[in-house]
ROKELO-505736 format. One record per atom (N, C-alpha, C): atom name; residue in one letter; residue number from 1; z, y, x. Coordinates in steps of 0.1 Angstrom, whole numbers. Layout:
BEGIN
SITE;atom;type;seq;pz;py;px
SITE;CA;A;NUM;Z;Y;X;
...
This chain:
BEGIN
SITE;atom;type;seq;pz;py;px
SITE;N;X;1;1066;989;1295;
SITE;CA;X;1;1056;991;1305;
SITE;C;X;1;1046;1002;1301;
SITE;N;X;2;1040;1010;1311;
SITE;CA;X;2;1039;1028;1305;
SITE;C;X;2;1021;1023;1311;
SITE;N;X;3;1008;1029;1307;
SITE;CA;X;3;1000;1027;1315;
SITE;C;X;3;994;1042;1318;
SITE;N;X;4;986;1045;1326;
SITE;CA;X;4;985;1058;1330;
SITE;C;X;4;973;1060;1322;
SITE;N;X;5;969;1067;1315;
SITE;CA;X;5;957;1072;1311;
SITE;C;X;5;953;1089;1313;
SITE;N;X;6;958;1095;1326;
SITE;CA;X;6;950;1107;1324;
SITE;C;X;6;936;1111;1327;
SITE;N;X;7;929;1098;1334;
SITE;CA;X;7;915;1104;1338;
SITE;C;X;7;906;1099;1328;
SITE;N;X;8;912;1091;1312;
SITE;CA;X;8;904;1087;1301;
SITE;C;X;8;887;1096;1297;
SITE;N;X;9;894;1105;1294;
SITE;CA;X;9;892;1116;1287;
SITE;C;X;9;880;1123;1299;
SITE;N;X;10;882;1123;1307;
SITE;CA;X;10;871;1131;1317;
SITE;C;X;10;861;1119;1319;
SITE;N;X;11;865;1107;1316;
SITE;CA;X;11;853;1095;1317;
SITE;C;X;11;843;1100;1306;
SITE;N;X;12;852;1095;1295;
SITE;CA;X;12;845;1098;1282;
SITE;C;X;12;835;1114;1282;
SITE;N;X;13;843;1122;1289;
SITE;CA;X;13;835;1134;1284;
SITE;C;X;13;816;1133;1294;
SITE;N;X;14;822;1126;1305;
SITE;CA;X;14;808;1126;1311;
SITE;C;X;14;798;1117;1307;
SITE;N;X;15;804;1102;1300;
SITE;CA;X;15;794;1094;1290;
SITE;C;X;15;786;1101;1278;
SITE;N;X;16;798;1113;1272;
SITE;CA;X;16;793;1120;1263;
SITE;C;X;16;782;1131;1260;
SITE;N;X;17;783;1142;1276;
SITE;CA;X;17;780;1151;1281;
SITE;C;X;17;769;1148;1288;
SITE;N;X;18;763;1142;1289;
SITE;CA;X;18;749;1129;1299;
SITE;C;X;18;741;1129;1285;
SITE;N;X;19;744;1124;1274;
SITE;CA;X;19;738;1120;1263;
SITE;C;X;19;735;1132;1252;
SITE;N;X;20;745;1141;1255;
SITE;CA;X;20;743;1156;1247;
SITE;C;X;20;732;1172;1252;
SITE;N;X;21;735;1167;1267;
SITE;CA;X;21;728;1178;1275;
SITE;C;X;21;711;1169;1272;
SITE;N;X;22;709;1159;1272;
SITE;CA;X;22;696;1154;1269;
SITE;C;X;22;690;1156;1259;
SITE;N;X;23;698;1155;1248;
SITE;CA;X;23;694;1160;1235;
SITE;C;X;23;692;1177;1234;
SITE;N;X;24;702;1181;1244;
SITE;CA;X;24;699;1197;1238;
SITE;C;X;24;690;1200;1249;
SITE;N;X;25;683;1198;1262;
SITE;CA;X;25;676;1200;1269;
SITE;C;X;25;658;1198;1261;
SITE;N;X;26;665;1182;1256;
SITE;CA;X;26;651;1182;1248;
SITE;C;X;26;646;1188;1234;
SITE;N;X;27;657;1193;1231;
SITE;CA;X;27;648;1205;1217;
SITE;C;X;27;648;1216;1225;
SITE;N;X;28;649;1223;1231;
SITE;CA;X;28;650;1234;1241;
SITE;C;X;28;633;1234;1247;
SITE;N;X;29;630;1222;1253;
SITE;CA;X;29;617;1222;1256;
SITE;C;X;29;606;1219;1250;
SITE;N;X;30;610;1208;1236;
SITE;CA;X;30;604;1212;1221;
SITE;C;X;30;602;1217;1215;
SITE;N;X;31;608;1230;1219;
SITE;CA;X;31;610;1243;1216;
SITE;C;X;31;599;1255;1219;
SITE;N;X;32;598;1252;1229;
SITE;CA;X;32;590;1260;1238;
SITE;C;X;32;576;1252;1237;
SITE;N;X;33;575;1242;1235;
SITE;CA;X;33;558;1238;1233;
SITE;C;X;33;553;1239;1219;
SITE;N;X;34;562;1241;1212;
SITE;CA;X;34;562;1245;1196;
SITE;C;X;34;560;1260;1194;
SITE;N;X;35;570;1267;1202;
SITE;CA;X;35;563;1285;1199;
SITE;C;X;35;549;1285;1205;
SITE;N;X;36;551;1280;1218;
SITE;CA;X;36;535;1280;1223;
SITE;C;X;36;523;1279;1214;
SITE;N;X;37;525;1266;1204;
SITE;CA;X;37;511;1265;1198;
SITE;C;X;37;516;1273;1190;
SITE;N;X;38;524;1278;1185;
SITE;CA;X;38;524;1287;1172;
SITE;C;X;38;514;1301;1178;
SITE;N;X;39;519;1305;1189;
SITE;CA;X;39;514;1314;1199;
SITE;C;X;39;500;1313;1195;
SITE;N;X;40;498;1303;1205;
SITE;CA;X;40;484;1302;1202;
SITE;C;X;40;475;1302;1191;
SITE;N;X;41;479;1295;1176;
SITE;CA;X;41;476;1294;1163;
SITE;C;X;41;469;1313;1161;
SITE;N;X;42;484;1318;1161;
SITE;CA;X;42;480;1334;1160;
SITE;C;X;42;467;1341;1169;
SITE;N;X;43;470;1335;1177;
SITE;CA;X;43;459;1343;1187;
SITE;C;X;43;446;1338;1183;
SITE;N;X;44;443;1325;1176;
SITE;CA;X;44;430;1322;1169;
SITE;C;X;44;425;1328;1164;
SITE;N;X;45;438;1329;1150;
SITE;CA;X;45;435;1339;1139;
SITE;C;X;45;432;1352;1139;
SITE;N;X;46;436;1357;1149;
SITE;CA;X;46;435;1372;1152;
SITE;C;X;46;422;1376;1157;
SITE;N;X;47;417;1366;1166;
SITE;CA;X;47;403;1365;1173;
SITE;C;X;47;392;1366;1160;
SITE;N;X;48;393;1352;1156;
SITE;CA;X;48;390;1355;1141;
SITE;C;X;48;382;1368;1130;
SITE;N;X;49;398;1370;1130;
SITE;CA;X;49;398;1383;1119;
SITE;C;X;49;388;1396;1127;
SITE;N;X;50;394;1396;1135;
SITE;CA;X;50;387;1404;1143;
SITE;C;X;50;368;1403;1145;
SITE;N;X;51;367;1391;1147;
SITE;CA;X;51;351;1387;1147;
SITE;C;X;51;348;1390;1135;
SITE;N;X;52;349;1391;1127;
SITE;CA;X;52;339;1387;1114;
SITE;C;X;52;341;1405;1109;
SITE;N;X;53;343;1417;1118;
SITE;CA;X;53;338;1429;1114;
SITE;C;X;53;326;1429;1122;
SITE;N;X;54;320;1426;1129;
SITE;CA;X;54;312;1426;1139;
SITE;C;X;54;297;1426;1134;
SITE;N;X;55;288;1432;1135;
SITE;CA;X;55;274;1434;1128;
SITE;C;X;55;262;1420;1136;
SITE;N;X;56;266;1417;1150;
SITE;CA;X;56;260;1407;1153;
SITE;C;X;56;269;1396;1162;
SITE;N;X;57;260;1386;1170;
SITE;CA;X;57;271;1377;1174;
SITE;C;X;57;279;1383;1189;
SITE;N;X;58;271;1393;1194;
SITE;CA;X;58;276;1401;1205;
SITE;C;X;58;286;1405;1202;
SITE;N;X;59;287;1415;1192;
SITE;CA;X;59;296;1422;1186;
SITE;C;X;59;309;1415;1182;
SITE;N;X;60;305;1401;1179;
SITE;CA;X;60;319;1392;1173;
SITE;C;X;60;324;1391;1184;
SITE;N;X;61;317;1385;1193;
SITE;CA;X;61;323;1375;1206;
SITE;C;X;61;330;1386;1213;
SITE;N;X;62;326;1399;1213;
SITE;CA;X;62;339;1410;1217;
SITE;C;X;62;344;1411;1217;
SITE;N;X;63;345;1416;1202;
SITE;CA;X;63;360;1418;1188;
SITE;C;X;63;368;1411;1189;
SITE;N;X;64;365;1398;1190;
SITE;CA;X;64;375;1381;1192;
SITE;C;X;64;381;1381;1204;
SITE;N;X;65;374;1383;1215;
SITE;CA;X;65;380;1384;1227;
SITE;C;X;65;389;1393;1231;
SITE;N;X;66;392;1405;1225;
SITE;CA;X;66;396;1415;1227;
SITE;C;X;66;410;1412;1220;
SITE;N;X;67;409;1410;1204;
SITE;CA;X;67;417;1408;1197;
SITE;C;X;67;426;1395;1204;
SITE;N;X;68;420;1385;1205;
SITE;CA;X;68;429;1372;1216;
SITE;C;X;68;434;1375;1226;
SITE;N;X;69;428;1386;1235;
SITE;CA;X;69;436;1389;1245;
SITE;C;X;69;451;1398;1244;
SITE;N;X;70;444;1404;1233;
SITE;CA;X;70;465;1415;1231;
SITE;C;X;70;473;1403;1224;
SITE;N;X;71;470;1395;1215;
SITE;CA;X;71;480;1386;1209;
SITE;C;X;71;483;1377;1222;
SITE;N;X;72;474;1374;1233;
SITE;CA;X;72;481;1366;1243;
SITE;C;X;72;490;1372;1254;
SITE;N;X;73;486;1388;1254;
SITE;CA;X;73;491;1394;1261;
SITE;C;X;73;507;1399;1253;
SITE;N;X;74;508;1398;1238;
SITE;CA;X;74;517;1405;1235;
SITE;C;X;74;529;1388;1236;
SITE;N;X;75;525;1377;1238;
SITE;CA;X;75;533;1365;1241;
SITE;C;X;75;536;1363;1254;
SITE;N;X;76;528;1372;1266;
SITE;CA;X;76;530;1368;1278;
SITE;C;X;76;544;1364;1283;
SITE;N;X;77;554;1368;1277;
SITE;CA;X;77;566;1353;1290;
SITE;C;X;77;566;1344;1284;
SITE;N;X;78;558;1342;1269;
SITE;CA;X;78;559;1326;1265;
SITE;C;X;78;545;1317;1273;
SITE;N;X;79;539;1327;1270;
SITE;CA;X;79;520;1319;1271;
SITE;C;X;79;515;1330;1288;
SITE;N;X;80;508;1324;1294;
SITE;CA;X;80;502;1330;1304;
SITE;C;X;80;485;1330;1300;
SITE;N;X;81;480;1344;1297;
SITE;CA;X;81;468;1345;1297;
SITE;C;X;81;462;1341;1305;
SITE;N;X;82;466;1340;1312;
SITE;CA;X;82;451;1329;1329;
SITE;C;X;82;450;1321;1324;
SITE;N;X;83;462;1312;1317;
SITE;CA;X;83;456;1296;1315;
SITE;C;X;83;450;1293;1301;
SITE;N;X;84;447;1304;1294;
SITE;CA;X;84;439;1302;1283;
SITE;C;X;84;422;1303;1289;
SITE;N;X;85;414;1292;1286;
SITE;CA;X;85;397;1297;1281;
SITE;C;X;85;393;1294;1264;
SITE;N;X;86;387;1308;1264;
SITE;CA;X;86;386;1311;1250;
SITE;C;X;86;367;1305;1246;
SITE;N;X;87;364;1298;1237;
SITE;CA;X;87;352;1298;1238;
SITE;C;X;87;346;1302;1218;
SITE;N;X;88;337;1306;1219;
SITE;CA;X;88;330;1310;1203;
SITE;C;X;88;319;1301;1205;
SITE;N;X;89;317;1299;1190;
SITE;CA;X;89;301;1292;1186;
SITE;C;X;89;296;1298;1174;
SITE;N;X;90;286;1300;1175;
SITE;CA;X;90;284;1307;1161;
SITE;C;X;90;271;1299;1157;
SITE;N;X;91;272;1294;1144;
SITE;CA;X;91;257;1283;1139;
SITE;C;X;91;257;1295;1126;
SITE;N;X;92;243;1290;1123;
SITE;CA;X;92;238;1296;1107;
SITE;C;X;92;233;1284;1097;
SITE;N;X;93;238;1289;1084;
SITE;CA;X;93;234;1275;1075;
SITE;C;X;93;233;1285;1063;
SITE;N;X;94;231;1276;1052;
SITE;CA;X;94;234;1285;1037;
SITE;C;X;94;237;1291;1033;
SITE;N;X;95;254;1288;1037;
SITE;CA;X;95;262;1298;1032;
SITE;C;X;95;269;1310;1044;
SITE;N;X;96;258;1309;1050;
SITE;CA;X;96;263;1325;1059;
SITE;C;X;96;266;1320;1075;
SITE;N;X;97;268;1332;1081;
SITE;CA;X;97;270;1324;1098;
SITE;C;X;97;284;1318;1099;
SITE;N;X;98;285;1309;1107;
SITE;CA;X;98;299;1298;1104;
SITE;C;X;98;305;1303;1118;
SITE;N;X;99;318;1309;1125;
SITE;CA;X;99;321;1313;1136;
SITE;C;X;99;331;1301;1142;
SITE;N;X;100;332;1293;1151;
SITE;CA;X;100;340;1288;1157;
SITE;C;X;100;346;1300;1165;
SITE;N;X;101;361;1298;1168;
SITE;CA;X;101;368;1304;1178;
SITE;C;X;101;380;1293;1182;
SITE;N;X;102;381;1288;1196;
SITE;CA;X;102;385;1280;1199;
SITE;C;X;102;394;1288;1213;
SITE;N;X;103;406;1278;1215;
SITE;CA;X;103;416;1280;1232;
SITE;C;X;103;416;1271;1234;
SITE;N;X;104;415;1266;1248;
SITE;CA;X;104;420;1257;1257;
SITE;C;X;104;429;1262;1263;
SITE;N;X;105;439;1256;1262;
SITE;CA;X;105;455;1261;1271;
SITE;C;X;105;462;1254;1280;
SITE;N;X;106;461;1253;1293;
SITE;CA;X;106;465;1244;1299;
SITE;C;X;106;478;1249;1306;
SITE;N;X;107;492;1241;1304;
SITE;CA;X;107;501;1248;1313;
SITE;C;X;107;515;1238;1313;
SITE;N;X;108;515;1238;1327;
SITE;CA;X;108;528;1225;1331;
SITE;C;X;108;537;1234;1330;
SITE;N;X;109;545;1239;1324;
SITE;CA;X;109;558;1246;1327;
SITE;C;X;109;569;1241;1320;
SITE;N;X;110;562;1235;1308;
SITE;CA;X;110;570;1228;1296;
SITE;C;X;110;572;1214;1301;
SITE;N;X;111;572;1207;1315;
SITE;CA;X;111;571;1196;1316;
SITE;C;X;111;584;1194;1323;
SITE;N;X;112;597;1198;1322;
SITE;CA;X;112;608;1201;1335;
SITE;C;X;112;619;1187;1336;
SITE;N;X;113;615;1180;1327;
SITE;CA;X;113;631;1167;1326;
SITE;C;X;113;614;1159;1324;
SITE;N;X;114;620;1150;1337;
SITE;CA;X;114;612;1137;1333;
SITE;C;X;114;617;1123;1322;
SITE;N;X;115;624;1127;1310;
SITE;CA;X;115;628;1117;1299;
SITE;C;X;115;623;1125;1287;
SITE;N;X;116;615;1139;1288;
SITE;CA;X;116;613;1144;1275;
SITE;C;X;116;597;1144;1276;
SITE;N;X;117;591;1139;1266;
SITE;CA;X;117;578;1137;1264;
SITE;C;X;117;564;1153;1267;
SITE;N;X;118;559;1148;1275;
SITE;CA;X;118;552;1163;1279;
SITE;C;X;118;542;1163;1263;
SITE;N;X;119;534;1180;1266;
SITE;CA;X;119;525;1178;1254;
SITE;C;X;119;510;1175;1264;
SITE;N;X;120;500;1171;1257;
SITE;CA;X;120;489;1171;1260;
SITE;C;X;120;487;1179;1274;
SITE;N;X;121;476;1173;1282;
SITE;CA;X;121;476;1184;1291;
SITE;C;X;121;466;1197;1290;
SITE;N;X;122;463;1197;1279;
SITE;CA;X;122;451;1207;1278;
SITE;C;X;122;452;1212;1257;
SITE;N;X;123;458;1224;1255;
SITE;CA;X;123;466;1221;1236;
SITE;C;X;123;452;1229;1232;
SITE;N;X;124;445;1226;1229;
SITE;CA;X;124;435;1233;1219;
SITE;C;X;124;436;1232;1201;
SITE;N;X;125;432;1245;1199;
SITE;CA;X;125;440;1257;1187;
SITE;C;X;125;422;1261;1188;
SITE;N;X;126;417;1255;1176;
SITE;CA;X;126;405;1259;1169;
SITE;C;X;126;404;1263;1153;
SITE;N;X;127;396;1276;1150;
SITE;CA;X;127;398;1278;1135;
SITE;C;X;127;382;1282;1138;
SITE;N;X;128;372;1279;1120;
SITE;CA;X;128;363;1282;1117;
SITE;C;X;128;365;1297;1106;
SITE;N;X;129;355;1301;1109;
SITE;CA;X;129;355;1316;1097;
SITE;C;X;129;337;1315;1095;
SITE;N;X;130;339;1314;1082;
SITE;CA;X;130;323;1322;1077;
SITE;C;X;130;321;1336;1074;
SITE;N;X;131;312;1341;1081;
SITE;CA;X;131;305;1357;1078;
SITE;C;X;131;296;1354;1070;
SITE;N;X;132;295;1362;1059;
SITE;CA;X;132;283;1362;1047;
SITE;C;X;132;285;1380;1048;
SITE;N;X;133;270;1382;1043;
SITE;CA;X;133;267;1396;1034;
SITE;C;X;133;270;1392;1023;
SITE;N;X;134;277;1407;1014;
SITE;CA;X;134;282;1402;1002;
SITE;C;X;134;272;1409;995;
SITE;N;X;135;266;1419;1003;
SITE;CA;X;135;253;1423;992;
SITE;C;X;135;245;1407;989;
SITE;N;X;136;242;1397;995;
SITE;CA;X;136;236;1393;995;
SITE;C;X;136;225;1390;999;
């Protein structure tokens, strides 16, 4: 007695194929919310670096904005500059003026398979820099 088994194989491949496309779908989008904050990490730093040539806090909060804008602009098909707000703080203490530069990034595009974990709805990317005179 012979038994048919030719449609085995196409069963199996779609039990298989269900459970693989999930997994690669979801580093794929993992993926992309991961360059994003990397994205954004840089664009801190750059704001940053950029502020602390700046002679007063006018001058920083330019420098930073300016510099955050090309690094978001030079990511734009990853990151959309509209949905960044950029904010500075600048305090004084002892050891010199202390500069916050902070993003708020809000953006649903990374959210496309409802079984893969969204990120935050709002990814904020803050770094501190102190400006001192080195004369003293």
């Amino acid at each position: 007695m012979t038994r048919d088994e030719s449609g085995s194989v196409a069963i199996e491949f779609a039990f298989v194929a269900a459970v693989f496309l999930a997994i690669l779908f979801g580093i794929i989008s993992y993926g992309f919310q991961f360059a994003t904050r990397i994205a954004l990490s840089y664009a801190v730093t750059e704001g940053g670096r950029a502020a602390v040539a700046g002679l007063d806090a006018g001058q920083r909060e330019t420098y930073a904005t300016n510099a955050i804008n090309r690094a978001l602009v030079a990511y734009s098909p990853l990151i959309d500059p509209a949905s960044a707000a950029l904010d500075f703080q600048e305090t004084e203490d002892t050891q010199g003026n202390r500069l916050l530069v902070r993003i708020d990034y809000t953006d649903t595009r990374f959210s496309l398979l409802p079984f893969i974990p969204t990120p935050e709805a709002t990814m904020r990317v803050e770094t501190t820099f102190v400006v001192t005179d080195p004369s003293g």
